[in-house]
Wavefront OBJ file of the C-alpha trace (Angstrom):
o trace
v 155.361 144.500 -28.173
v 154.312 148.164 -28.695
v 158.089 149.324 -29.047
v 158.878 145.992 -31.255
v 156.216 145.134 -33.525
v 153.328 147.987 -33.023
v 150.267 146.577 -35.135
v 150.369 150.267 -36.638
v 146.509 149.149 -37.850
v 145.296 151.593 -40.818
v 141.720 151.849 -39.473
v 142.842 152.557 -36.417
v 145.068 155.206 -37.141
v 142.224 157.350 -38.896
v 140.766 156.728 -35.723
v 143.543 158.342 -33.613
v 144.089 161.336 -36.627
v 141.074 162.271 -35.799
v 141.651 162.549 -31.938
v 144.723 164.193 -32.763
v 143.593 167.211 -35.209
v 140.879 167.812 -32.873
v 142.941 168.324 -30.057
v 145.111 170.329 -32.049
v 142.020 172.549 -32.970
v 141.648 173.471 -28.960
v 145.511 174.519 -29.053
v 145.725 176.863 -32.001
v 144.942 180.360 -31.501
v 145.012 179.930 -27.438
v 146.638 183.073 -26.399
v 149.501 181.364 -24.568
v 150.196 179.045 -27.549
v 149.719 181.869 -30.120
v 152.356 183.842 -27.673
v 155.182 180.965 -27.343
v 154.705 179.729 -30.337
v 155.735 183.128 -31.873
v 158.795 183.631 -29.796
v 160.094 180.304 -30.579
v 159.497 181.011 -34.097
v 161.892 184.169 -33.977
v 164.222 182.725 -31.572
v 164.594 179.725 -33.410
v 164.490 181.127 -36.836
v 166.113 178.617 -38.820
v 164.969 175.652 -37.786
v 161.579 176.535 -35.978
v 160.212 172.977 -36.440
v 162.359 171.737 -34.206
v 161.198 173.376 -31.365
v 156.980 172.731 -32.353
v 156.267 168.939 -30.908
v 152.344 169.546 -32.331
v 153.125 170.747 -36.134
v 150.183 171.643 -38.261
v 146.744 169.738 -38.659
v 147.819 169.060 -42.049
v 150.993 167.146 -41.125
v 148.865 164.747 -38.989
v 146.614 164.227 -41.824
v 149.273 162.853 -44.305
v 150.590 160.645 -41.697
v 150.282 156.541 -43.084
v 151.308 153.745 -41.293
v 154.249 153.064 -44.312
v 155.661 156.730 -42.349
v 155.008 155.580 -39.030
v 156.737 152.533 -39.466
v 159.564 154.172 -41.176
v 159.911 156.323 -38.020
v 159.488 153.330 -35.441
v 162.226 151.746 -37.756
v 164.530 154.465 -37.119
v 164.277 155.860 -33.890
v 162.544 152.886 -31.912
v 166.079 150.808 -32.280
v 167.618 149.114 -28.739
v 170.844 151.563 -29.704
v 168.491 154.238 -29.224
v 167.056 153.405 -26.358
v 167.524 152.618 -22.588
v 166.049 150.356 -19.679
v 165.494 151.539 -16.272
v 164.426 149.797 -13.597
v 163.864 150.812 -9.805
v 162.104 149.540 -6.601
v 161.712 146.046 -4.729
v 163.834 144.274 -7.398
v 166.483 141.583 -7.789
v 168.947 142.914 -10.446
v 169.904 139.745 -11.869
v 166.349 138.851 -12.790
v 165.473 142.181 -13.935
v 168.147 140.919 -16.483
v 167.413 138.107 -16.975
v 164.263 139.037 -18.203
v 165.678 141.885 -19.754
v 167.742 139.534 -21.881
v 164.738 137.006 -22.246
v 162.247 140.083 -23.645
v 164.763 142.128 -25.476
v 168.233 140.457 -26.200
v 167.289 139.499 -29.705
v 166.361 142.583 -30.663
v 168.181 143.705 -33.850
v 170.438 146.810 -33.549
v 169.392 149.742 -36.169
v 171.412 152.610 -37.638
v 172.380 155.509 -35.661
v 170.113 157.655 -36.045
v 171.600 160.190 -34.607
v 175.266 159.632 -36.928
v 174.581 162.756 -38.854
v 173.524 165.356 -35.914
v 171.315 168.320 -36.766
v 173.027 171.323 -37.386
v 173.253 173.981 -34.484
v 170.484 176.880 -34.117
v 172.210 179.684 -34.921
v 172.084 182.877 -33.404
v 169.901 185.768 -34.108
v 171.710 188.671 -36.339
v 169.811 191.409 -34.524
v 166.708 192.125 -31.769
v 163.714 191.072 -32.529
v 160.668 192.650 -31.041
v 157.303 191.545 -31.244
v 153.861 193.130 -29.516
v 150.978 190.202 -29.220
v 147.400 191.650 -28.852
v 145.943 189.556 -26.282
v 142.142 189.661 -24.776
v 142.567 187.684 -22.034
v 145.278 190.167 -20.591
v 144.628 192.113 -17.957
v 143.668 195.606 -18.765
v 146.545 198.091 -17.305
v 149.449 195.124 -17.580
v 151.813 193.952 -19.668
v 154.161 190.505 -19.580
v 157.348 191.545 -20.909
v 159.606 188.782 -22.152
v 163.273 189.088 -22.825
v 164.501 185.713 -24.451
v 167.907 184.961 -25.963
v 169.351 181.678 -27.226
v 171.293 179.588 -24.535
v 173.983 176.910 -24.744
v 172.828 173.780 -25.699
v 173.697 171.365 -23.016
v 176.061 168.727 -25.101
v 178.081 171.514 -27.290
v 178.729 173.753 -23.873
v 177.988 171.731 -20.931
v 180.559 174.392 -18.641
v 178.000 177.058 -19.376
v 175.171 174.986 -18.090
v 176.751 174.650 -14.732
v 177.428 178.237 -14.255
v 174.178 179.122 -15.973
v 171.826 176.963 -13.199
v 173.944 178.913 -10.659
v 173.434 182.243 -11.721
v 169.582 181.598 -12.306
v 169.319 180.087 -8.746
v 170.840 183.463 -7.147
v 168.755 185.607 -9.517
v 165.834 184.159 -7.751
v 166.152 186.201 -4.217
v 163.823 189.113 -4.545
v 165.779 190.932 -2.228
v 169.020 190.370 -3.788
v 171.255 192.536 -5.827
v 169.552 192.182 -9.154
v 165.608 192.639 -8.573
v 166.678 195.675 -6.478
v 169.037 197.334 -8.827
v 166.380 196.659 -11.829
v 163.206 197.786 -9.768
v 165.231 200.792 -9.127
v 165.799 201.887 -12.405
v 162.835 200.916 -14.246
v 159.619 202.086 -12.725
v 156.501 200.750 -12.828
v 157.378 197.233 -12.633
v 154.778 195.269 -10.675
v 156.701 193.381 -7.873
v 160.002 191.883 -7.524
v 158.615 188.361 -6.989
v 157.015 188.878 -10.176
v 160.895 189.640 -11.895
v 162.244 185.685 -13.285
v 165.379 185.152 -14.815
v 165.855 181.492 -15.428
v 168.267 179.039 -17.888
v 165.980 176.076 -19.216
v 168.782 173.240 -20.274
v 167.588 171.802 -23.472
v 170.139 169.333 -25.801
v 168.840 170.942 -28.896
v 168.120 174.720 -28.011
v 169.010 176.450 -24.743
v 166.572 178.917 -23.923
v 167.023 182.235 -21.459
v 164.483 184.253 -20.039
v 163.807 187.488 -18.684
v 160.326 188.450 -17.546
v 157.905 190.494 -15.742
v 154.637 192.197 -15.476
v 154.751 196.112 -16.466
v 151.794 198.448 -15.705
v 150.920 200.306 -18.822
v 151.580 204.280 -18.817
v 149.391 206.281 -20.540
v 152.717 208.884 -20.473
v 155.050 206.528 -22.098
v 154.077 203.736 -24.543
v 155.112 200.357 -23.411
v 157.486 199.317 -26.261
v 159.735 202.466 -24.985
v 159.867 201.547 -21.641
v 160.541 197.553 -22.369
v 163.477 198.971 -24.427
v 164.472 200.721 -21.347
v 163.924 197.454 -19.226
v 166.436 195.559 -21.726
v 169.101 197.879 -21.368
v 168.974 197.979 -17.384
v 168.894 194.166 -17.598
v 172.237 194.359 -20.047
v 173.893 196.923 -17.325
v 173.132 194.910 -14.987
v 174.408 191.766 -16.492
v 177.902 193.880 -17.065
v 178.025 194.415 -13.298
v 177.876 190.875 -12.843
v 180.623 189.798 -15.256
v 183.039 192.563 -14.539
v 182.308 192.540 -10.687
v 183.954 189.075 -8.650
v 181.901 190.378 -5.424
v 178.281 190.692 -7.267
v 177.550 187.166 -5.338
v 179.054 186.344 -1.976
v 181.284 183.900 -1.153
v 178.491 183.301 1.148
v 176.107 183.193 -1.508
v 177.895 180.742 -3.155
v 177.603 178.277 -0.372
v 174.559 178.194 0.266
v 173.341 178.008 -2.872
v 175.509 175.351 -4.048
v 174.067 173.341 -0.716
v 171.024 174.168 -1.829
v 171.201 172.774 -4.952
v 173.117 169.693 -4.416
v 170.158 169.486 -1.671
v 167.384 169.090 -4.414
v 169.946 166.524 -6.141
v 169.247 164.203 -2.538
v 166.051 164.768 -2.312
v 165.370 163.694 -6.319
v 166.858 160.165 -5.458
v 165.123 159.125 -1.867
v 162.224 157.807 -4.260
v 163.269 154.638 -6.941
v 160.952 156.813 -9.100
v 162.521 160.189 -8.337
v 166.030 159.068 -9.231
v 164.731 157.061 -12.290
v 162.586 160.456 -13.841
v 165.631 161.522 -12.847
v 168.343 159.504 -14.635
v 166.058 158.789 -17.540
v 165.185 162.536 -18.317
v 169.024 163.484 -17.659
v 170.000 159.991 -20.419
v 167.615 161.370 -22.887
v 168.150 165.299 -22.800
v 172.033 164.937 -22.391
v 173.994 161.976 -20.813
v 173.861 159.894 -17.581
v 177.464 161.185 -16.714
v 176.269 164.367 -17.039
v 173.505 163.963 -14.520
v 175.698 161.959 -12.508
v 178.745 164.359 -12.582
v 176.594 167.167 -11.758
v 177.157 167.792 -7.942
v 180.941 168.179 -8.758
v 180.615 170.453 -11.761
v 178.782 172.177 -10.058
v 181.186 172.681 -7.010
v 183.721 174.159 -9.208
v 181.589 176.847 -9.841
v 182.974 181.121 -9.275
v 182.701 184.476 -10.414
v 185.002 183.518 -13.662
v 182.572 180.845 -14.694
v 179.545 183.124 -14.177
v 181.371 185.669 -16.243
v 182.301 183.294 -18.550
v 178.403 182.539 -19.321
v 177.369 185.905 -19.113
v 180.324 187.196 -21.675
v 179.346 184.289 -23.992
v 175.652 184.029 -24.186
v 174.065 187.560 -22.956
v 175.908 190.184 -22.335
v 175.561 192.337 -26.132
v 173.738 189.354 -27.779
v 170.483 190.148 -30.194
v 167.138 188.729 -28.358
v 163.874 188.405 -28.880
v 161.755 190.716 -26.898
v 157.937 189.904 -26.976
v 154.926 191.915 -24.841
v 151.700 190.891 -24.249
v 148.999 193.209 -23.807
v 145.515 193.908 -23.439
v 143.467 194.552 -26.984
v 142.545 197.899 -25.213
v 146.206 198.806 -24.003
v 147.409 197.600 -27.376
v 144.991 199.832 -29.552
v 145.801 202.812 -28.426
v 149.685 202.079 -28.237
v 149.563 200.714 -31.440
v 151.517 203.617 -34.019
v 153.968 204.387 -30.649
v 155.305 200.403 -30.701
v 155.391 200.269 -34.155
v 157.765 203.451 -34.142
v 160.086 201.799 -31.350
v 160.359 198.601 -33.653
v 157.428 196.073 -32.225
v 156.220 194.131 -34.963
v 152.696 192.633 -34.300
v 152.878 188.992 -33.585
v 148.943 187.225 -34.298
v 147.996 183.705 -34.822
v 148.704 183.819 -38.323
v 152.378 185.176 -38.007
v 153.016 182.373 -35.265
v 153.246 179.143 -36.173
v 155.794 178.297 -39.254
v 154.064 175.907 -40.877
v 151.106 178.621 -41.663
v 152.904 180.537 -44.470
v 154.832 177.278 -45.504
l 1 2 3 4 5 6 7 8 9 10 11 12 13 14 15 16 17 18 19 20 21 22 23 24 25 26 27 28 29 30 31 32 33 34 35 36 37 38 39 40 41 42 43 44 45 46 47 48 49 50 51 52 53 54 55 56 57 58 59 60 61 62 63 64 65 66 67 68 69 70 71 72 73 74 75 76 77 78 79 80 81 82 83 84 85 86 87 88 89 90 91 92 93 94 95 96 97 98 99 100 101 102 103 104 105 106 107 108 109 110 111 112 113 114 115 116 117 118 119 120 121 122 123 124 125 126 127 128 129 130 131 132 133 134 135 136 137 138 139 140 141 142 143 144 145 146 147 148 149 150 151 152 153 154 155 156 157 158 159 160 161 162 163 164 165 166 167 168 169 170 171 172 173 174 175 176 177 178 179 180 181 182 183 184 185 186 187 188 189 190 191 192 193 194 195 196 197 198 199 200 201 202 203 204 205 206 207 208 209 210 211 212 213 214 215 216 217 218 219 220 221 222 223 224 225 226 227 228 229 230 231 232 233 234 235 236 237 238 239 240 241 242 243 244 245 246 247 248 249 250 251 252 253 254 255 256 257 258 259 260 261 262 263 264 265 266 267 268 269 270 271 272 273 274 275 276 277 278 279 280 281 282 283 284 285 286 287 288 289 290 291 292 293 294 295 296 297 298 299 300 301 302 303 304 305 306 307 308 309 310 311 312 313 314 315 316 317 318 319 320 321 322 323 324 325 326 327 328 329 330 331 332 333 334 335 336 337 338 339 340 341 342 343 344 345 346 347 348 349 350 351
């Protein structure tokens, strides 16, 4: 009943507005949402909304039921939608009631016929400096973000992307060394991610760390010189067939395929599973994994790198204490850091 015929009641619905915009009030101008919110913004500069699942306070204010409906109308359509069952079940009456419950339910348009249009790319860095109180005094986060494949356009790079983030993870391997090594003052290797997040509309890659602050060389100057280590290092990876072991290779790859066993010992584990994998890209993608990502090398990982990193514009953002950030202010600014603040954040503020 409440994906078929909601009751959508008016009173009720002022009611739950309410809830909402209140909640939304606690959210707004938090440092960390402030902070993401910005990045996303310049990362995602076309199409920001599309990466901001809260939108403004005056968006949930305008919402009627006649919208509502019109949305549950569109999107809430069996076409659209998928059933999945798991645990102490007999299949044939799970659909059989299936059938009972659901098998008149009246197919909708496609709602997806006419796809959204691609993010596109940035056209040059973007660096942004967030003034934030609740840092610690001394200490910067540095982010390094650039736009990754979105898993249905460039599901190869996916593969070799989860690899390459799973080796990057070893604080004693090849990359955390040869970075601490030529950027000093970088807090501690464990504190060095690199990671690929796999999203079906906007791939998202991430460098970051935690930088103490000099009070011989601003910040944004030495997060400049971060980047470009990161880049050289990058170009080592891609031009270099040995960077990762053959070794390497093999155990991560057990590793990983590991984690794919242990996710479906549980009914619920492999249905989060399957149903996350159905909604963000495609069962046979979740299901083909293991063997995509057996076929896995150094060309792949180059492959990825070339395409997606290596010389692309990104969006480097620091975060820093209101102290550190005062008196580093005019040296950022010189090196390029615009100042990211709550009201430069969120899109829907200057629309």
């Amino acid at each position: 009943n409440a994906v078929r015929d909601p009751l959508l009641d008016a009173g009720e619905l002022e009611t739950e507005k309410n809830v909402v915009a209140n909640e939304l009030g606690g959210v707004f101008g938090q440092p960390d949402d402030v902070y993401q919110s910005g990045v996303d913004r310049a990362l995602y500069w076309q199409y920001p909304w599309r990466r901001d699942v809260t939108g403004s306070e005056k968006s949930v204010r305008a919402a009627t039921v006649a919208t509502l409906r019109a949305l549950k109308d569109r999107f809430y359509v069996p076409n659209n939608a998928a059933l999945f069952v798991g645990g102490d079940v007999t299949p044939d009456a799970v659909v059989a009631a299936a059938k009972k419950y659901l098998g008149d339910w009246p197919r909708g348009a496609d709602p997806w016929a006419a796809p959204a249009p691609p993010h596109p790319g940035l056209a040059k860095d973007v660096r942004l400096v967030y003034a934030d109180s609740q840092m610690y005094e001394g200490f910067a986060y540095v982010e390094i973000a650039f736009r990754g494949p979105d898993v249905l356009a460039d599901p190869a790079s996916t593969w070799a992307a989860d690899t390459w983030g799973k080796f990057l993870e070893d604080p004693n391997g090849r990359f955390k060394t040869a970075i601490f090594n030529k950027v000093p003052g970088l807090y501690k290797k464990e504190y060095l991610w690199a990671y690929y997040a796999t999203q079906r509309d906007g791939g998202y890659v991430s460098f970051s760390t935690y930088l103490q602050v000099s009070k011989s060389k601003p910040t944004g100057q030495r997060v400049i010189e971060l980047a470009a280590a990161i880049q050289q290092e990058l170009a080592a990876m891609a031009s270099d067939p040995g960077y990762f072991t053959d070794h390497d290779y093999q155990v991560l790859k057990a590793k990983l395929l590991d984690e794919r066993i242990l996710e479906r010992e549980t009914a619920s584990g492999l249905i989060g599973q399957l149903s996350f994998w159905w909604a963000s890209s495609s069962t046979d993608y979740y299901l083909g994994y293991a063997g995509n990502l057996a076929r896995v090398g150094p060309a792949e990982i180059a492959r990825w790198l070339q395409g997606w990193l290596i010389g692309k514009p990104s969006v480097t953002a620091v975060r820093l204490n209101t102290r550190d950030w005062s008196r580093e202010k005019d040296a950022n600014q010189k090196a390029g850091f615009g100042t990211l603040t709550k009201d430069t954040a969120y899109w829907w503020a200057e629309a």
